[in-house]
C-alpha distance (Angstrom), angle and dihedral (degrees) to the residues before:
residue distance angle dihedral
X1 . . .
X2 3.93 . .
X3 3.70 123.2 .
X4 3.46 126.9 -150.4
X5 4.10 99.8 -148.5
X6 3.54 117.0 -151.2
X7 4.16 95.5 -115.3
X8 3.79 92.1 -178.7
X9 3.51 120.2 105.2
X10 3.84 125.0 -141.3
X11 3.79 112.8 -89.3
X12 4.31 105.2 -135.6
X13 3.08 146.3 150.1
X14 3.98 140.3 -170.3
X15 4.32 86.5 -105.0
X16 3.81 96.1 45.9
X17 3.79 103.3 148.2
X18 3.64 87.5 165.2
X19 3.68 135.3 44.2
X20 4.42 114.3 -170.7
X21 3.11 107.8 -155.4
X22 4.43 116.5 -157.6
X23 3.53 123.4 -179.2
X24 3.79 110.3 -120.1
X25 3.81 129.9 -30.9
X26 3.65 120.5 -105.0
X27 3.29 134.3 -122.4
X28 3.85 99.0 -91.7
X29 3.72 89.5 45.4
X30 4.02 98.8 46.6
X31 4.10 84.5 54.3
X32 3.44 94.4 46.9
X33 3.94 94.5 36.4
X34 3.02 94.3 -135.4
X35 3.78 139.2 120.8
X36 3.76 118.1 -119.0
X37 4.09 88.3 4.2
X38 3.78 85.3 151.1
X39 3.81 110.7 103.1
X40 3.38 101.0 -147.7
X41 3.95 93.5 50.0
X42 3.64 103.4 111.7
X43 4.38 87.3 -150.5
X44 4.23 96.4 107.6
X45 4.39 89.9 40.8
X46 3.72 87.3 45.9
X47 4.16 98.3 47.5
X48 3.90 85.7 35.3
X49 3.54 87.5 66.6
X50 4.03 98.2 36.8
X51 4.00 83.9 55.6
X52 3.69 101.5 38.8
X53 4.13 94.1 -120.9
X54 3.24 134.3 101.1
X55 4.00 100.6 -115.1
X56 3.72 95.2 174.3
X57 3.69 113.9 71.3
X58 3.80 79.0 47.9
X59 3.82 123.7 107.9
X60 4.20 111.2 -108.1
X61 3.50 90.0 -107.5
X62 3.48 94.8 55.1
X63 3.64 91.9 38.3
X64 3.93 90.5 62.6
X65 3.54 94.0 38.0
X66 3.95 91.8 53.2
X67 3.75 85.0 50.9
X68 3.98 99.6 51.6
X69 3.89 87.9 47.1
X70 3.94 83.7 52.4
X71 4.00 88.1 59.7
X72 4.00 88.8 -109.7
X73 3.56 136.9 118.5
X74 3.52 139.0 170.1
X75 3.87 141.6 -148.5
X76 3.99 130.6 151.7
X77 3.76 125.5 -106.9
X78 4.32 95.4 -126.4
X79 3.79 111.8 71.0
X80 4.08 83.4 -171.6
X81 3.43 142.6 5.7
X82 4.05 147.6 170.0
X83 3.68 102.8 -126.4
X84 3.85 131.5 157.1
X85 3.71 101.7 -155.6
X86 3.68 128.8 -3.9
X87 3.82 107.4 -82.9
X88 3.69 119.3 114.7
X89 4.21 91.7 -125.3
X90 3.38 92.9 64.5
X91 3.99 97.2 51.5
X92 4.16 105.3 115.8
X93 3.72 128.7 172.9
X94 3.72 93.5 21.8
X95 3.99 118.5 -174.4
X96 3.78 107.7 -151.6
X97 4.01 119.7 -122.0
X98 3.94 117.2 -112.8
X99 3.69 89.1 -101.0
X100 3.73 95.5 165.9
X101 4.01 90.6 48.3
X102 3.88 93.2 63.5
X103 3.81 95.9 33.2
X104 3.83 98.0 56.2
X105 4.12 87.9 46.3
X106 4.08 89.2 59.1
X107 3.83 106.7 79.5
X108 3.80 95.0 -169.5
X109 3.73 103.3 52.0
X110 3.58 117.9 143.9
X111 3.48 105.0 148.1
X112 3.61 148.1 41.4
X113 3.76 123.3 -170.1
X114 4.13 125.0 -178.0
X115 3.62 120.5 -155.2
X116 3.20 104.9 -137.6
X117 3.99 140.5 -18.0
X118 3.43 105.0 -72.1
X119 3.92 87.9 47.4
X120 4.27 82.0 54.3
X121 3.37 103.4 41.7
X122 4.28 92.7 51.0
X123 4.23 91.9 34.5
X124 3.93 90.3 43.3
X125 3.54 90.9 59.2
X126 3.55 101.4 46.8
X127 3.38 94.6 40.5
X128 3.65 121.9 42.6
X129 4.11 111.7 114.8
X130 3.66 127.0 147.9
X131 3.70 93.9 -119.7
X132 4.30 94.3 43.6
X133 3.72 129.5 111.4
X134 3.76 116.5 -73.0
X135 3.76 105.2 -92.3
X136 3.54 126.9 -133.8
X137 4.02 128.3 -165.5
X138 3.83 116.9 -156.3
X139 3.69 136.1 -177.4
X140 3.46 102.9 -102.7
X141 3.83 127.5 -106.8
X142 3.58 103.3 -129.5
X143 4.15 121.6 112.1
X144 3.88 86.1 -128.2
X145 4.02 78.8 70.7
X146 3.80 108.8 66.0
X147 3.00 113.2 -169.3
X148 4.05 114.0 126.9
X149 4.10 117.3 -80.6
X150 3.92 86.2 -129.9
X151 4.09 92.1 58.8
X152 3.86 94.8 41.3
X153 3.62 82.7 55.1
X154 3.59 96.3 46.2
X155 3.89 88.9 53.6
X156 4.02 92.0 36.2
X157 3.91 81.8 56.5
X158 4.23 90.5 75.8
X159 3.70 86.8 74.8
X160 4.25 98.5 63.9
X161 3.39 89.2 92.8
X162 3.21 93.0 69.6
X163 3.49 99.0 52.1
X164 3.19 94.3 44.7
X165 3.89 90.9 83.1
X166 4.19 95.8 -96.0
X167 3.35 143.0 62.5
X168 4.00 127.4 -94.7
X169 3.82 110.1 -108.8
């Protein structure tokens, strides 16, 4: 059976205050490697407006260094996955990302956020410790999900204090 291997590599830096956590990548994002590649995906618009700059005219590069400096990084919650197509339904035989591994090596963690439900229902599972990062579900920024940009920025908004330098009380 194919696999559709999560290629992407997690996005961190030594200030992440804020890890996002997505499910898998989609197809037009695993052959572009890059996260969000998508043009419909409403992720760069949303965290544009969470960081006050305008990440998406922005080369990739730039895009993930503007998002390091911002103390957030991002990675996906399925290392590897069967998957025809790139909605989240359709993911079967999914091998769970080393979560812990890359959580424990970030110092300044405060937060985790999941885009999405699938992303919070695999992350939530592996995750949830009474010492961990505070964590976060979000509707997810993919067009499949329809809810309005202006509410899944509304809801998106809960994670400014984070990225504001300090944690929410």
């Amino acid at each position: 059976m194919a696999r559709i291997s999560n290629c992407l590599s997690p996005v961190v830096g030594p200030n992440t205050r804020l890890l996002i956590l997505g499910s898998l990548p989609g197809e037009v994002s695993l052959k572009a490697r890059q996260y969000y590649a998508h043009p419909r995906n409403a992720f760069w618009p949303l965290v544009s407006g969470l960081i006050r700059r305008d990440l998406v005219p922005l080369p990739y590069p730039e895009r993930l260094e503007a998002l390091k400096e911002s103390g957030v990084g991002l990675w996906d919650v399925v290392a590897s996955a069967w998957r025809p197509g790139s909605l989240d339904g359709a993911i079967r035989d999914a091998e769970a990302a080393d979560l812990h591994r890359l959580i424990d090596g970030l110092p300044r963690l405060q937060a985790v956020a999941f885009n999405g439900g699938t992303a919070a229902r695999i992350g939530r599972r592996s995750l949830e410790r009474p010492a961990g990062p505070v964590l976060i579900d979000l509707p997810s920024s993919s067009p499949a999900y329809t809810l309005s940009f202006a509410e899944k920025a509304r809801r998106w908004a809960v994670l400014r204090p984070w990225l504001e330098g300090g944690a929410a009380s």
